[in-house]
C-alpha positions, 0 to 999 in steps of 0.5 A: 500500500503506498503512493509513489510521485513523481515529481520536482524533489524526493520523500524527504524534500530532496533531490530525487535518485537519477531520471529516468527515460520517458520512451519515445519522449521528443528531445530536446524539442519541447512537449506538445502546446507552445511555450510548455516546458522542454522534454529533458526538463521534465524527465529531470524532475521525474525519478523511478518508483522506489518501493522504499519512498511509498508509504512516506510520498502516500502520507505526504500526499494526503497531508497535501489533501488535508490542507484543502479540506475547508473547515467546518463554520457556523459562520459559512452560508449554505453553498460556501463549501460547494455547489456542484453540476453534475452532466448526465443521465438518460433512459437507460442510465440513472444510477449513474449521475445520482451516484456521482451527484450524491457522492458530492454531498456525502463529501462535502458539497453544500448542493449538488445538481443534476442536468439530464434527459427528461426521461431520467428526471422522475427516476433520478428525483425518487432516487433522493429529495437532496438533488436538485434535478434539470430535465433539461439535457435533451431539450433543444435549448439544453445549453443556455438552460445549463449555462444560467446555471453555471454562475453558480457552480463551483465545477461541473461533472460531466458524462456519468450515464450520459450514453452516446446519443448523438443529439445529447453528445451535441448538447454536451459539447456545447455545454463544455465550451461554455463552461471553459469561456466561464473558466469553470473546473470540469470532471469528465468520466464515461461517455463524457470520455467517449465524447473527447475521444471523437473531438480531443479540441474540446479539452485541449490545453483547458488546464481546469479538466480532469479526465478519469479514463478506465482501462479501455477508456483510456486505450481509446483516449490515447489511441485517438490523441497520439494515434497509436497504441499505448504501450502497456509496459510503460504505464506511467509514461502512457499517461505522461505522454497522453497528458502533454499530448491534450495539454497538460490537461490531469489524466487520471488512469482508473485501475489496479493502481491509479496513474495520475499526470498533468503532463509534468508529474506522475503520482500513483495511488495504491491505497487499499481497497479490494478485490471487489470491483462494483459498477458505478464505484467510478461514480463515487470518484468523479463526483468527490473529484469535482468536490475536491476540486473545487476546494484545492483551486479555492485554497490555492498552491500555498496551501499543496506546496506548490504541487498541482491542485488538481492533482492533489485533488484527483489523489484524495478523490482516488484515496477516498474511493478506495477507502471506501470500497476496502471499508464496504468490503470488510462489512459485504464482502462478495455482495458489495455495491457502490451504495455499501461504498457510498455509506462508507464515504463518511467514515472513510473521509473521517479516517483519510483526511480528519484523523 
């Protein structure tokens, strides 16, 4: 159990061990997007997985996460700590966008929302009385009903149960580039990525998205950007290079281990969960991702030690979902759902972040 980083100094502070070689990297040539930082400048700064570091990086990185936390206040207004979009839901996919957008809450969030296709309203509404629910996502005017929202929100979740209907993907790509004009924080996950993958414009170098791409998501991602196979004995790099290639925009490789980069620094979570893997636990992740977002750009890099807020952020989302799923797991064992997952977020958040 452990993370490993790398990044700009060791565990202790340090210069780190010898750089290591990203294959295929350009050099001396700089990284794709003009004026990013060169390729040997990156590998400079970019040292091996020591198993000797991972539990001191793991502890240093959730210290990071903690410093974001936002304090709870008697003198705080109701969405101070907030107010979170979530882009998804259709006919077929429901439990989706309410788990993301309950998750929300359960985190933290004072108010969560729900922008999705009529159809899915009525089911997403009896699921829970504490979302705020738009059926709006495949009206003809869906992205001026989401956009006069967006004054309002902290961060939008974009893509949990959004299914690949051409008329909604349309909405939603509308509804993602005026949500970058308001400069608003986004998390893109399921048919968000699928999205992304038929139009990479749509994200690049928009350094406030966070993608969280599984497996296959991700092979897609990487093949449709840099138009060719992954190489999977080199999944750090993968993500490196697929981060520098949309950007610099934060990946997030969901998976045995999670592989997070924005393009100049790699960390790793491997914090413990379980053998059980439920669907819609990816659900949790990105809805607690927007959360966390929201509070590491409002508490600035002061408070991450210089390090990336959204990769801060993207590493407690990943510890978090962990948590969860390894607490549910030791009560449900074999039976486990993301709904025994979402109980736990509280106790997990508790034991990661407040103890």
């Amino acid at each position: 159990m452990g993370a490993s980083v790398r990044g700009d100094r060791g565990a202790e502070g340090g210069a780190g061990p010898e750089p290591v070689r990203v294959p295929g990297a350009a050099e001396p040539a700089r990284w794709p997007g003009n004026g990013g930082p060169r390729a040997e400048d990156v590998l400079e700064r970019a040292f091996s997985l020591r198993k000797a570091h991972s539990i001191k990086d793991m502890e240093n990185t959730l210290q990071l996460v903690r410093n974001i936390i936002p304090p709870l206040s008697s003198t705080k207004h109701k969405g101070q700590d907030g107010r979170i979009g979530v882009v998804g839901g259709c006919q077929e996919y429901t439990g989706a966008p309410y788990f993301a957008a309950i998750s929300a809450l359960k985190v933290g969030a004072d108010l969560s929302h729900v922008f999705c296709a009529s159809a899915a309203a009525p089911v997403i509404k009896a699921y829970s009385p504490e979302l705020i629910v738009h059926p709006v996502l495949d009206s003809p005017n869906a992205v001026h009903e989401v956009e006069k929202w967006l004054p309002r929100l902290h961060a939008l979740v974009v893509g949990p149960g959004l299914g690949r209907d051409d008329a909604l993907l349309r909405n939603v790509q509308g509804i993602l580039e005026v949500s970058k004009a308001r400069d608003i924080p986004v998390v893109i996950d399921a048919d968000g990525l699928w999205l992304v993958a038929q139009q990479p414009a749509l994200i690049h170098g928009y350094r406030k998205a966070v993608l969280t791409p599984n497996h296959v998501e991700f092979s897609r991602l990487y093949d449709a950007v840099l138009r060719g196979p992954m190489d999977s004995d080199d999944s750090h790099g993968s993500v490196l290079r697929l981060s520098q290639a949309l950007g610099n925009v934060t990946v997030v490789q969901k998976g045995e281990r999670d592989i997070l980069s924005n393009g100049q620094q790699v960390l790793v979570c491997s914090q413990e969960g379980s053998s059980r893997r439920c669907g819609g636990q990816g659900d949790l992740l990105s809805g607690s991702l927007g959360v966390l977002v929201h509070w590491a750009l409002l508490a600035g890099p002061q408070k991450t030690n210089g390090s990336s807020p959204l990769l801060v952020a993207a590493f407690g989302a990943c510890s978090l979902t962990r948590q969860c799923n390894h607490q549910a797991f030791q009560k449900h064992g074999r039976s486990t759902t993301t709904s025994d997952m979402i109980a736990e977020v509280g106790a997990a958040f508790s034991k990661l972040f407040e103890t």
